[in-house]
C-alpha positions as CSV (number, residue, x, y, z in Angstrom):
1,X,54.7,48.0,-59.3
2,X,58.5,47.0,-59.1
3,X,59.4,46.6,-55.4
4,X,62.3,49.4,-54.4
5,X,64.9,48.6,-53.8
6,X,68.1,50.3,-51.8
7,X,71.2,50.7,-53.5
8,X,74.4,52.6,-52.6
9,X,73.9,54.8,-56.3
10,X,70.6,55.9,-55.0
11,X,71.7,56.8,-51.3
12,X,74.9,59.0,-52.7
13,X,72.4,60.6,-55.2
14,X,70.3,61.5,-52.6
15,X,73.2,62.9,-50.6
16,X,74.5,65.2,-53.5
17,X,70.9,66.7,-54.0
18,X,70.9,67.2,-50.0
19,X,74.2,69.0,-50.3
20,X,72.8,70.9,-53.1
21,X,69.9,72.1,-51.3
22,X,67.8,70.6,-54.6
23,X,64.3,70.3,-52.6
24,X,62.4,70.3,-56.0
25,X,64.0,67.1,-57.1
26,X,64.1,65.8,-54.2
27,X,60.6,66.2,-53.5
28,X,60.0,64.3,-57.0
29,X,61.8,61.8,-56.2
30,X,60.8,60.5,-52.8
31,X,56.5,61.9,-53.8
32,X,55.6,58.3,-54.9
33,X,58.1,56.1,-52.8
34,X,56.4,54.6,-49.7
35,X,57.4,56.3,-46.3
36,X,58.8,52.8,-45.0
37,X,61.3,53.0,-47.8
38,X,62.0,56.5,-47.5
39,X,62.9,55.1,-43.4
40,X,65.5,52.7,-45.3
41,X,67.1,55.5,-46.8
42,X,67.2,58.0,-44.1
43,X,68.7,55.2,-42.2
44,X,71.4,55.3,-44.7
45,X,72.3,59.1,-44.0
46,X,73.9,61.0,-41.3
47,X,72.1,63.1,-38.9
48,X,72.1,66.5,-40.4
49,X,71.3,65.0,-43.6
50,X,68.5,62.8,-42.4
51,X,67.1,65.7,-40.4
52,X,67.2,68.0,-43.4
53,X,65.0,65.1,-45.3
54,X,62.5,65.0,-42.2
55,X,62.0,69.1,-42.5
56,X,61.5,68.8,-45.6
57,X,59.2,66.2,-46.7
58,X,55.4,66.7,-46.1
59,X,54.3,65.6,-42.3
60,X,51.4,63.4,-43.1
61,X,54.6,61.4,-44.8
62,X,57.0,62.3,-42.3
63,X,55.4,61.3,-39.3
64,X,55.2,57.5,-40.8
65,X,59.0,57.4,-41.5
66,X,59.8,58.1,-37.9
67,X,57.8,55.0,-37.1
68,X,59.9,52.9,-39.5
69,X,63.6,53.9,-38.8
70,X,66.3,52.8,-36.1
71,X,65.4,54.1,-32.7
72,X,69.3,55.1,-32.7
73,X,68.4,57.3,-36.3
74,X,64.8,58.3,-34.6
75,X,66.8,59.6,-31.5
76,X,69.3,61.1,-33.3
77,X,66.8,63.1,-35.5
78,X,64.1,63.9,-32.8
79,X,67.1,65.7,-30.7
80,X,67.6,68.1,-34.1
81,X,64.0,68.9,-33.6
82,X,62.1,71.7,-31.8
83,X,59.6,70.3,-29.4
84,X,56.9,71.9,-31.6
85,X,58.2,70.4,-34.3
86,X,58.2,67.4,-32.6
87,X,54.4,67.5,-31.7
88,X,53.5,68.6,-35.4
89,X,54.8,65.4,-36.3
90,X,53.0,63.2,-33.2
91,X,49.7,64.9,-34.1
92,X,49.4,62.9,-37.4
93,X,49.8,59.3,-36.0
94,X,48.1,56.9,-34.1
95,X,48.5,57.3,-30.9
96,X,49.9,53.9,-30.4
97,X,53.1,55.3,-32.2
98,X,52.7,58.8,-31.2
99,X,53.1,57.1,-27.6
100,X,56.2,54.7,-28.3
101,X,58.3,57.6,-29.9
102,X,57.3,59.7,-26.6
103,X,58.3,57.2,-24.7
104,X,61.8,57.6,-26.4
105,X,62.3,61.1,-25.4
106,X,64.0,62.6,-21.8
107,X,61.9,62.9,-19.4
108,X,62.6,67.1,-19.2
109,X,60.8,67.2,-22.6
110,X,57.7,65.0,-22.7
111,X,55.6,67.5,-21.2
112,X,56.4,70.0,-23.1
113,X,56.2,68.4,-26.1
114,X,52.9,67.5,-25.2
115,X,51.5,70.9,-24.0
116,X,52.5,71.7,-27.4
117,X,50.1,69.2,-29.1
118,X,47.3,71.3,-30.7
119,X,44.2,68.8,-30.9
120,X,43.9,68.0,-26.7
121,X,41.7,64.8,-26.9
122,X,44.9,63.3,-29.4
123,X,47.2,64.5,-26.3
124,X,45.2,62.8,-23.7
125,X,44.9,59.7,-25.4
126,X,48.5,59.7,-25.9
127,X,49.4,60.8,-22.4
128,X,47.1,57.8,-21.1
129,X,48.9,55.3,-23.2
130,X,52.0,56.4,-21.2
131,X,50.4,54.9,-18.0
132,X,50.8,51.3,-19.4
133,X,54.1,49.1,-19.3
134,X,56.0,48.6,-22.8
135,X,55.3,44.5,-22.1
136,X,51.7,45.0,-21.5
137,X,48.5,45.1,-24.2
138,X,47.5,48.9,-22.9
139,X,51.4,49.5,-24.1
140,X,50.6,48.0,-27.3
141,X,47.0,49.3,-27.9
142,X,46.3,52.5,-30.1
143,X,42.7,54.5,-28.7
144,X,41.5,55.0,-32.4
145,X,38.6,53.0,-32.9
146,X,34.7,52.9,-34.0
147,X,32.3,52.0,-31.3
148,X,28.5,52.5,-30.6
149,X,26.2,52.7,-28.1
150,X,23.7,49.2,-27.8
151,X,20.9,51.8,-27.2
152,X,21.2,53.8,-30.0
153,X,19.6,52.6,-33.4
154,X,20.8,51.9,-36.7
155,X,20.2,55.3,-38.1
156,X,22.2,57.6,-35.0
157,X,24.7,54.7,-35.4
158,X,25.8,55.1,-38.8
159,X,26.0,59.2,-38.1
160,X,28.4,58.3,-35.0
161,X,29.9,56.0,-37.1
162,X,30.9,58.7,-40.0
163,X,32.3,61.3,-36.9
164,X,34.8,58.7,-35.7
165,X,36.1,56.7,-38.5
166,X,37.7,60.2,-39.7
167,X,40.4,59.5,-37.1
168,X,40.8,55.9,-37.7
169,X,43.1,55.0,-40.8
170,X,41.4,51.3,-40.8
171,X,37.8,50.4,-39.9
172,X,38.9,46.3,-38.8
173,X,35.6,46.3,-36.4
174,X,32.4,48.3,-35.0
175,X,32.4,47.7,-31.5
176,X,29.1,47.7,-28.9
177,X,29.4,48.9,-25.1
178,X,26.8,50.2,-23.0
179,X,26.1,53.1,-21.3
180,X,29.3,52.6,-18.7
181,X,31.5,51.9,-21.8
182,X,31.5,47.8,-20.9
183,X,32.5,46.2,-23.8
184,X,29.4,43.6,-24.8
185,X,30.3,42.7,-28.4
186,X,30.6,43.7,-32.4
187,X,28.5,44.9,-34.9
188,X,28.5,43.0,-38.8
189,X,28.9,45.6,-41.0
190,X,26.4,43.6,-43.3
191,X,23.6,43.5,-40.6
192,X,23.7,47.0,-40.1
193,X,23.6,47.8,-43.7
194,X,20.3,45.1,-44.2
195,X,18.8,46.7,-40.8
196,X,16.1,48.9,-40.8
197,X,17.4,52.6,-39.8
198,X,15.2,52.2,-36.9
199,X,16.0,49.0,-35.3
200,X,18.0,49.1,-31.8
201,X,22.0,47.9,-32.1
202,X,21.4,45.3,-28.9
203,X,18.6,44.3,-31.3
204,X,21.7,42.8,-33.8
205,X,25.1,43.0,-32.6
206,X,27.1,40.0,-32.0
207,X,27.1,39.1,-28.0
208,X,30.5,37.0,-28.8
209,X,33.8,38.7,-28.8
210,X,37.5,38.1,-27.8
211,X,38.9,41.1,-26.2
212,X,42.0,41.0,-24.0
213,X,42.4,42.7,-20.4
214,X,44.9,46.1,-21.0
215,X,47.6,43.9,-18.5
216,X,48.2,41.2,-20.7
217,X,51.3,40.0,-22.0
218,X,51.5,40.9,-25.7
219,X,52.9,37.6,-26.5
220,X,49.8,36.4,-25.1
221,X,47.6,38.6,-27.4
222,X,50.0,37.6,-30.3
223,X,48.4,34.3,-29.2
224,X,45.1,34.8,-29.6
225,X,44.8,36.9,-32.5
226,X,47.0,33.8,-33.9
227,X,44.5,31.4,-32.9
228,X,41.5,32.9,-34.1
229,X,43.0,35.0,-38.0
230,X,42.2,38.1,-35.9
231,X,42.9,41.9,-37.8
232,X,42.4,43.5,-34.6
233,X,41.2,42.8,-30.7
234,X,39.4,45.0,-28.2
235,X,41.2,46.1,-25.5
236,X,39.1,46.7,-21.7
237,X,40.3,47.7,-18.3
238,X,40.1,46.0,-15.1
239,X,36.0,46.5,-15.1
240,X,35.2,45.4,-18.8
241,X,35.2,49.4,-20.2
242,X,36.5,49.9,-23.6
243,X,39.7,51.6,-23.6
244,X,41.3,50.6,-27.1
245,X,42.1,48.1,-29.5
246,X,45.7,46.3,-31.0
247,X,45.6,46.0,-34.6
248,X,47.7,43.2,-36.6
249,X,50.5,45.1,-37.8
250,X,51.6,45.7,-33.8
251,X,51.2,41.9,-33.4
252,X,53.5,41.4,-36.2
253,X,56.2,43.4,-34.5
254,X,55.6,41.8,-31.2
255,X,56.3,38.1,-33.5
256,X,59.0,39.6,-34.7
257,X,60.6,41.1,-31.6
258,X,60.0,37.4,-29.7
259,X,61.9,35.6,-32.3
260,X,64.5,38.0,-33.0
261,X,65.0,37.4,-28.9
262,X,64.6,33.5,-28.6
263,X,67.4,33.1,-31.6
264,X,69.4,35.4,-30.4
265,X,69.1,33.1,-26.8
266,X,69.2,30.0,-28.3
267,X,72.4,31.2,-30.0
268,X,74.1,31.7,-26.9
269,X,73.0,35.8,-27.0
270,X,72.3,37.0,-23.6
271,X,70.9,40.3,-24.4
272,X,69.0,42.1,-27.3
273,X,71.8,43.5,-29.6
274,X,72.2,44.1,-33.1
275,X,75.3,43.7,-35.6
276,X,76.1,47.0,-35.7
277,X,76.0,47.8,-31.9
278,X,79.3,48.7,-29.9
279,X,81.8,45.7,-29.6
280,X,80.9,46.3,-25.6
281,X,77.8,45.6,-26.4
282,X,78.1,42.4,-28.3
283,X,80.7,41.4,-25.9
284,X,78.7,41.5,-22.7
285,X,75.7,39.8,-24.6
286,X,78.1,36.9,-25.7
287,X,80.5,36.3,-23.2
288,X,78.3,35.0,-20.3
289,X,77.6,31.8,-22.5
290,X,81.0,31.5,-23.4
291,X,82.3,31.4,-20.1
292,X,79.6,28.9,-19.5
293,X,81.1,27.0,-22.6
294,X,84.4,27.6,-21.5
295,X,84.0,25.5,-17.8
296,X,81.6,23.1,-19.6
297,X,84.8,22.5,-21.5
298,X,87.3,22.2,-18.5
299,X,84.7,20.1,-16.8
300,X,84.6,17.4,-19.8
301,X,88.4,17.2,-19.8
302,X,88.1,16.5,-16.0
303,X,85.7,13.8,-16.6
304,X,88.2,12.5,-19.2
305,X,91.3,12.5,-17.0
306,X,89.8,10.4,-14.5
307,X,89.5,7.7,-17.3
308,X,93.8,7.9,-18.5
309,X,94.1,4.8,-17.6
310,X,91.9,3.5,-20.1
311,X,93.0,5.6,-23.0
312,X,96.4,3.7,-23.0
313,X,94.7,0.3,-23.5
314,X,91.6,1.0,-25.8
315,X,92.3,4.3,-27.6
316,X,90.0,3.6,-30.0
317,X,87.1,5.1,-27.5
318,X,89.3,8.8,-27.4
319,X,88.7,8.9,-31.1
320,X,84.6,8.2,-30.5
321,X,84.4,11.0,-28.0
322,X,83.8,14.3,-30.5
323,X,80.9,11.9,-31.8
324,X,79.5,11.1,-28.4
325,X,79.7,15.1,-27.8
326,X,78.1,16.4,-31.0
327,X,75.4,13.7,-30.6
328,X,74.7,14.3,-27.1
329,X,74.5,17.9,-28.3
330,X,72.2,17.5,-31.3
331,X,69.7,15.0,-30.0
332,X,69.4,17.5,-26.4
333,X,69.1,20.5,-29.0
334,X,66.3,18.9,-31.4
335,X,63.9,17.8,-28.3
336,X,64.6,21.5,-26.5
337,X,63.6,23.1,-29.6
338,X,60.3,21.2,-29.9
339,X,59.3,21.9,-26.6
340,X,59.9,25.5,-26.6
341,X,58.5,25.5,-29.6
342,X,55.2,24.0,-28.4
343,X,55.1,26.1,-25.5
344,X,55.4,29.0,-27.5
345,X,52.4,28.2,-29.8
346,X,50.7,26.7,-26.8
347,X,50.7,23.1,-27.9
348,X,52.1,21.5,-25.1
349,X,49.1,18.9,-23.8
350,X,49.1,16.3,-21.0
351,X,51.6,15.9,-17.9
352,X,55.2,16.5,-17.8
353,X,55.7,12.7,-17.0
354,X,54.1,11.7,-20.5
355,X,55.9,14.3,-22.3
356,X,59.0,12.6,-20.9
357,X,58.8,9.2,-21.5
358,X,57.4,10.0,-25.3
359,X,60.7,11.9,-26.0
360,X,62.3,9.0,-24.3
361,X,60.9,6.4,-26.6
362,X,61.9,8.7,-28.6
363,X,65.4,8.6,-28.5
364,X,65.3,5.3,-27.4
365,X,64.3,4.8,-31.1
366,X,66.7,7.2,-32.9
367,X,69.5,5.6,-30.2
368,X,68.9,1.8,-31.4
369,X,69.1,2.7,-35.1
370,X,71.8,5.0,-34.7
371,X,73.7,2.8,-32.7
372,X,73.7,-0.4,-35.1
373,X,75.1,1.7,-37.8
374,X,77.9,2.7,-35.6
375,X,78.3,-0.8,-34.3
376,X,78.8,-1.7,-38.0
377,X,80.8,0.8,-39.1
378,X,83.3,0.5,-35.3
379,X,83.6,-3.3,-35.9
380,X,84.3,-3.4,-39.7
381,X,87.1,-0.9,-39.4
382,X,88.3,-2.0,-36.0
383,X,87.3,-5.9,-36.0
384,X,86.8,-5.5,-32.2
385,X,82.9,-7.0,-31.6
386,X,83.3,-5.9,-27.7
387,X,85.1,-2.7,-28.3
388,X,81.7,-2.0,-30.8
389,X,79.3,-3.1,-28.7
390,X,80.6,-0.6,-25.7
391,X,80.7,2.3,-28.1
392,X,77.2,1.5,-29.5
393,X,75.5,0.9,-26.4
394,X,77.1,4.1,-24.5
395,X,75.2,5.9,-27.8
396,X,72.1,4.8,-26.8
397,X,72.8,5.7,-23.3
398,X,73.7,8.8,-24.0
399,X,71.0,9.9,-26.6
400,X,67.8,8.7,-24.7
401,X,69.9,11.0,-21.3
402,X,70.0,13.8,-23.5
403,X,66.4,13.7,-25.3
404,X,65.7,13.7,-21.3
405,X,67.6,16.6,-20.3
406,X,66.5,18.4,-23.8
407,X,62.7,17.6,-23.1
408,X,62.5,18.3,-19.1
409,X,64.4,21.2,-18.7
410,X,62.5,23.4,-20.8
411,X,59.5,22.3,-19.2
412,X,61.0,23.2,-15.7
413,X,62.1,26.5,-17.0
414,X,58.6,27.3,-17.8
415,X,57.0,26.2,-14.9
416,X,58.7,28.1,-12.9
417,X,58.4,31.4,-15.3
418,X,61.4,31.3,-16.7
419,X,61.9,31.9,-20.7
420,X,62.6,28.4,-22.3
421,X,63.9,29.6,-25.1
422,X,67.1,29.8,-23.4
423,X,67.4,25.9,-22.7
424,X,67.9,25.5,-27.0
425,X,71.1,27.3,-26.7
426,X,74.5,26.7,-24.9
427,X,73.0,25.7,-21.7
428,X,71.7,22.8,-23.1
429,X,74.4,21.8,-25.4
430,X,77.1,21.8,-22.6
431,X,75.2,20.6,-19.8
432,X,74.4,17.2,-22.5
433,X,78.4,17.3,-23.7
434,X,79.3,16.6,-20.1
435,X,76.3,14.0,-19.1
436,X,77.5,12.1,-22.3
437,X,81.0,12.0,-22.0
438,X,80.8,10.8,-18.0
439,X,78.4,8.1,-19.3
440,X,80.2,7.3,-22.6
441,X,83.4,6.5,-20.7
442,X,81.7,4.9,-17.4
443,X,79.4,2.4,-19.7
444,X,82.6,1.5,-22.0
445,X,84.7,0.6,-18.2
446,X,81.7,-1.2,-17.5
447,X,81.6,-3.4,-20.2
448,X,85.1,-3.9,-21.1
449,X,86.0,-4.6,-17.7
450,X,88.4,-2.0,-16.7
C-alpha cells in the first residue's frame, strides 16, 4: 500500500468537487483513504467546506476524523453542527474520545448534547469520564473493556466474554475482579482456551497485574507501560474497583504532548503554542525568556565594565570572552539535558551529592583536555606563556562551575516539583554566561597580577 500523501493538487480537487456538490466522487475518493488522512485534508479546508465533508461522509468514518484534526478545525466544525448531530457522531467512539471532544464544547451545550445520546450506558460512561482532571489517568482512560467475574467458570466466561467485546474495538486484555468489582488480576487467553469449560476463573487467572490508581499523572502511566512493553493498563479507583483501562495509542499522545512541551521549554518557549497561532500568542510565549536573555546580557556587560582597566593592557582576554560564553553555555546545557533526561525516564540513582561530583569529574575532564588545546592554540598565535595559561585555566574554572550549575539545578527543580525541563533552556544558558565571564576575568586578574 503506497503511503498518502497530502498535496496542494489533491486539496484544490477536493475543493472543486465540494463546490460542485459531486458527493458520488467524492465519496469514491475518500471510501478507501484512512480517516486520519481524511483529518489531514479537512484540516486543509475552510469551515463550510470541512463541515460539508463531515455531513457527508459515513459516521462510523466520521467520528474517527474528528479525533484526528486541530482542535481549532474540530471547534470550528462541531459549532456548524446540531447537538444531535453532534451526539450521532460521539455515539460511535470510545468514550475516551467521545469525552475529550465534550470536554471541548460550552458548557450551555454538554448537557444537551448528551440527553441526546441514544445508547444511555455509552452516555454515562462518558458523563463519568467528565469527573476526572485532563492531567490525570481517569482523564486519559476509556471504560471499554473485557472483564470477568473470578467466580464464574470457563464456559459462562467465554459467553460474557462474546456480549462485551462487541463494544471494544481491541481485545489488549481479559481482566478478573471479584464480586465488588476489585481488580485481582488477568486472564491468558491461551489458558482459558486449554481450560476445561467447567473449571473456575480464580482456578487460572494470573494474581499479578500492574494497574494504575484513576489519580495518576499520565506521564507516570506513560512510565510504566514504558517499563514493562505494556498495550494497555487497568485503571481502579481509590478502593481497588475496576473502572477502565488506557490503551497504548493515548500513551503515545501523552509522549508526544510531553516532548512537544519540554522542547518547546528548553527552547526558551514559555507556553504551549504552535507555528501557526496568533503573533500574540507566540509573542507572550517567547518574550519572558527573552527578557530574561536581555538582563542576562546587561548583567555580563556589567561584570565586564568593572574589568576596563584590564582590557587596555591585555586585550587579548576581550577577544576570548564569546568563547568563554558559548562554552560556559554548552557544557551547562549538555549536563542539564542529561539530567532531565534521566529524570524523565526515571534513571536518576543515588544522592544528589554523587550526582554532583561525577558531573564535576566530569567536566573537570572535558575542562583539562579542552584547555591544553586552547593553551596551545593562545600561545602559538600570541607567544604569551602567562597570558595562555590564565585563559586556559579560567576554561577549566569555568566549565567544571557550569557542569555544576547544569547538573544541580535541575535536580533542585525537581525536588521541589518544579518541571526540569525548563533548566535546558535560557535559564540555564544565561545564568552559566554570567558565572563564566565573572570568573573568566577574576581568574585572569588573579594570575596576571592586575
Amino acid at each position: 500500500m503506497t503511503p498518502f500523501k497530502l498535496t496542494e493538487e489533491l486539496v484544490v480537487e477536493i475543493e472543486q468537487l465540494i463546490e460542485q456538490s459531486n458527493d458520488t466522487e467524492l465519496n469514491s475518493m475518500l471510501s478507501t483513504v484512512h480517516y486520519a488522512d481524511v483529518a489531514e485534508i479537512i484540516n486543509e479546508l475552510d469551515k463550510d467546506k470541512a463541515t460539508y465533508l463531515i455531513k457527508l461522509l459515513d459516521s462510523d468514518k466520521t467520528s474517527d476524523v474528528l479525533t484526528e484534526l486541530d482542535e481549532d478545525v474540530r471547534e470550528a466544525i462541531l459549532s456548524s453542527l446540531s447537538t444531535k448531530e453532534i451526539a450521532g457522531e460521539l455515539e460511535e467512539l470510545d468514550t475516551d474520545d467521545a469525552a475529550d471532544i465534550i470536554g471541548e464544547l460550552p458548557k450551555d451545550q454538554i448537557q444537551d448534547v448528551i440527553s441526546k445520546i441514544e445508547d444511555r450506558e455509552h452516555a454515562k460512561d462518558i458523563v463519568d469520564l467528565l469527573r476526572y482532571a485532563d492531567d490525570s489517568a481517569g482523564g486519559l482512560m476509556a471504560k471499554e473493556l473485557v472483564k470477568v467475574n473470578e467466580n464464574w467458570n470457563v464456559l459462562t466466561c467465554v459467553k460474557e466474554m462474546r456480549t462485551q467485546a462487541e463494544n471494544v474495538t481491541r481485545v489488549h486484555s481479559i481482566y478478573v475482579v471479584d464480586d465488588q468489582d476489585k481488580l485481582k488480576g488477568r486472564l491468558s487467553l491461551k489458558d482459558l482456551l486449554t481450560t476445561s469449560t467447567k473449571t473456575h476463573i480464580k482456578d487460572v487467572f494470573i494474581k499479578n497485574v500492574d494497574s494504575v490508581n484513576v489519580n495518576e499523572d499520565p506521564e507516570e502511566v506513560a512510565r510504566i507501560m514504558s517499563k514493562y512493553d505494556l498495550e494497555a493498563i487497568p485503571v481502579v479507583d481509590e478502593i481497588g474497583r475496576l473502572v477502565g483501562r488506557i490503551t497504548i495509542d493515548d500513551i503515545v499522545d501523552v509522549i508526544k504532548e510531553e516532548a512537544e512541551r519540554d522542547y518547546q521549554m528548553a527552547a526558551g518557549i514559555s507556553q504551549d503554542v504552535e507555528a501557526d497561532d496568533s503573533i500574540w500568542d507566540l509573542t507572550k510565549a517567547r518574550l519572558p525568556w527573552l527578557i530574561l536573555g536581555l538582563f542576562g546580557g546587561a548583567g555580563a556587560a556589567l561584570i565586564m565594565g568593572g574589568f576596563e582597566e584590564m582590557f587596555r593592557e591585555y586585550t587579548v582576554l576581550f577577544l576570548f570572552t564569546p568563547l568563554i560564553a558559548a562554552m560556559a553555555g554548552n557544557v551547562g546545557v549538555q549536563s542539564s539535558a542529561i539530567i532531565v533526561q534521566g529524570l524523565a525516564n526515571d534513571d536518576i540513582r543515588g544522592s544528589i551529592s554523587s550526582r554532583l561530583i561525577k558531573e564535576m569529574l566530569l567536566a573537570l575532564l572535558n575542562g583539562f583536555i579542552l584547555s591544553c588545546l586552547l593553551l596551545i592554540f593562545t600561545w602559538i598565535w600570541k607567544g604569551d606563556f602567562l597570558t595562555s595559561l590564565a585563559i586556559s585555566i579560567s576554561l577549566i574554572a569555568v566549565i567544571v562551575v557550569a557542569g555544576f550549575i547544569g547538573t544541580f539545578v535541575p535536580l533542585f527543580l525537581d525536588k521541589r516539583g518544579i518541571d526540569p525541563a525548563i533548566a535546558t533552556g535560557p535559564f540555564i544558558t544565561t545564568s552559566n554566561d554570567i558565572f563564566g565571564i565573572l570568573i573568566y576575568f577574576s581568574i585572569a586578574k588573579l594570575i596576571l597580577g592586575i
